[in-house]
C-alpha positions in Angstrom: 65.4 47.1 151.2 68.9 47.1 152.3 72.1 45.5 150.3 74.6 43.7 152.5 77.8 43.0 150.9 81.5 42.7 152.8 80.4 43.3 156.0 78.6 46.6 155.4 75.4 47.9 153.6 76.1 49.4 150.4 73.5 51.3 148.0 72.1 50.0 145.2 74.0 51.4 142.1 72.3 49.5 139.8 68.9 50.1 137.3 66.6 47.1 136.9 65.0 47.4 133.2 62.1 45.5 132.8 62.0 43.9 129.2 60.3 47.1 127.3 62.5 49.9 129.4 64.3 51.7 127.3 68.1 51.0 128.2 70.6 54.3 128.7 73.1 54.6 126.3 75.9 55.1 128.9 77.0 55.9 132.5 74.3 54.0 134.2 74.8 50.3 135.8 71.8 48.2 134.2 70.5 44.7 135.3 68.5 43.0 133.0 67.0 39.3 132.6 68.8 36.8 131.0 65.6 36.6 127.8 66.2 40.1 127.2 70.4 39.8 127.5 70.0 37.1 124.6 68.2 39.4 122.6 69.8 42.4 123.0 73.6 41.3 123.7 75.3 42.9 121.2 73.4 46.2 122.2 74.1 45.5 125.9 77.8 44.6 126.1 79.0 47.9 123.2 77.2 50.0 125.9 79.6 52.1 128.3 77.9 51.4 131.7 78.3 48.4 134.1 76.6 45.5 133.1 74.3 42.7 135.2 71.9 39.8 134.3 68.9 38.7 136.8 68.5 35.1 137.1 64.6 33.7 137.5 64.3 30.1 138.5 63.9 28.5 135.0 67.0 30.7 133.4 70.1 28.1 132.5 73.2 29.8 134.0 75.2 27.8 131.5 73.6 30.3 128.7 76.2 33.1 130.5 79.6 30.9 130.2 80.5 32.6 127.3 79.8 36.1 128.3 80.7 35.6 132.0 83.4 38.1 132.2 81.3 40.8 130.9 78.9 41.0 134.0 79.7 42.9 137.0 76.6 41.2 139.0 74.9 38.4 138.4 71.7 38.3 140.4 69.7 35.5 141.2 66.2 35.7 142.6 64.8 33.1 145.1 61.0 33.3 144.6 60.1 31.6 148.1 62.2 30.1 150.6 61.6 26.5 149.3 62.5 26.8 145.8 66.5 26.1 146.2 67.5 26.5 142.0 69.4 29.4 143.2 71.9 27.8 145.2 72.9 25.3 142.3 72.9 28.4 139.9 75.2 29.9 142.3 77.7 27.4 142.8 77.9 26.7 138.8 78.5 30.0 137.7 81.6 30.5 140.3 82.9 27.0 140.1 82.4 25.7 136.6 82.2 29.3 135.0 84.8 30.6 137.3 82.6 33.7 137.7 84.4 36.3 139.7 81.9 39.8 140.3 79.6 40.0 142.7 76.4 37.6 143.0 73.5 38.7 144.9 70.7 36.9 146.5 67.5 38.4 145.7 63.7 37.9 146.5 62.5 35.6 149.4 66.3 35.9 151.2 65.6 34.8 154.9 68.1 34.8 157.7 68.5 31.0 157.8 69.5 30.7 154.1 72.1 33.2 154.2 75.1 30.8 155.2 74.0 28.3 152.1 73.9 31.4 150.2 77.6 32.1 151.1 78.5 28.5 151.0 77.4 28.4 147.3 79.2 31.3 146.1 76.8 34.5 147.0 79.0 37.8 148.5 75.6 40.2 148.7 71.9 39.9 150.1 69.4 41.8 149.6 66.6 41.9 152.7 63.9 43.4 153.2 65.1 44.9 156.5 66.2 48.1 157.3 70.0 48.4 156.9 71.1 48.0 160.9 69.1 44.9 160.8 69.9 43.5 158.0 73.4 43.6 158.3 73.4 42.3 161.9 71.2 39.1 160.2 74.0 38.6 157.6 76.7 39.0 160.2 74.8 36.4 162.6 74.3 34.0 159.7 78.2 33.9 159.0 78.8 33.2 162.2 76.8 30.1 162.6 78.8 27.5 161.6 82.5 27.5 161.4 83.5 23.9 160.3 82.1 22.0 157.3 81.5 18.5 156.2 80.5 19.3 152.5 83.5 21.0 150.6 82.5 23.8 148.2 83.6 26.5 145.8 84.4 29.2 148.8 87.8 27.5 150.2 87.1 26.6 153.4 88.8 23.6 154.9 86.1 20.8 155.4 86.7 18.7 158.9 87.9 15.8 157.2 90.7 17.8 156.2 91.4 19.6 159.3 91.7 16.5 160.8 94.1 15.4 158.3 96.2 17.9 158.9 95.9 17.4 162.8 96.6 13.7 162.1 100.0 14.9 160.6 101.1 17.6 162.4 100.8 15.3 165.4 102.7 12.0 163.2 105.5 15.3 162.5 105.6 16.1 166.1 106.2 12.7 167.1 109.4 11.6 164.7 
């Protein structure tokens, strides 16, 4: 498995405790699921480590908005490429929730998603690919499209807009 994140494949610094692992007291970077976060918060958050939740489809993002700015990842798992909960959880935790730390796709992450992935708020993949070719899919995937109809939490300028501002700099140029 290989991690793509900012143009380059990182390592995995984080430990994923299963519900029953014992959690370390301090230093390491744990990612847990979401049941076991509302059971253990208090326990989780005094901890001196960093601090991640795994999303399953099922989970309710909105049960993280009041702890949002404690997580340093959020990752969501995509079970099989047709189960598409994922995206929505993505784009409500970084536009309603404002979340800001890095979100990782996880699971069933197939070249062709990878764009959506972005589009809807996700900065790392995880692929089952060995790192050269995983980053090179990532890198292709960004590349695919570079104008938008459907505007979205990542900033881009949709085409209706671009043309907006074409239709103006051109009415500008002409007075």
């Amino acid at each position: 498995m290989a991690i793509v994140k900012n143009d380059s494949v990182i390592e995995n610094e984080w430990v994923t405790l299963d519900d029953e692992a014992s959690v370390p007291e301090s230093g390491a970077n744990v990612l847990v699921s979401l049941t076991r976060f509302k059971a253990e918060r208090e326990t989780l958050v005094a901890r001196n480590g960093g601090l991640g939740v795994l999303l399953v489809p099922g989970d309710a993002p909105e049960d993280l908005a009041d702890d949002i700015d404690r997580f340093s990842l959020i990752a969501v798992k995509f079970p099989a490429y047709t189960d598409g909960r994922g995206y929505s959880y993505g784009r409500v935790l970084r536009e309603r929730y404002g979340y800001q730390g890095e979100m990782r796709a996880v699971g069933d992450v197939l070249r062709d998603q990878i764009l959506y992935m972005h589009r809807c708020g996700f900065d790392a993949y995880e692929l089952a690919d060995d790192a050269d070719a995983a980053l090179e899919k990532v890198r292709a995937a960004l590349r695919d499209m570079t104008v938008y109809y459907q505007p979205t939490g990542d900033g881009r300028a949709t085409a209706g807009s671009l043309r907006d501002r074409r239709r103006t700099a051109l009415g500008d140029a002409a007075s």
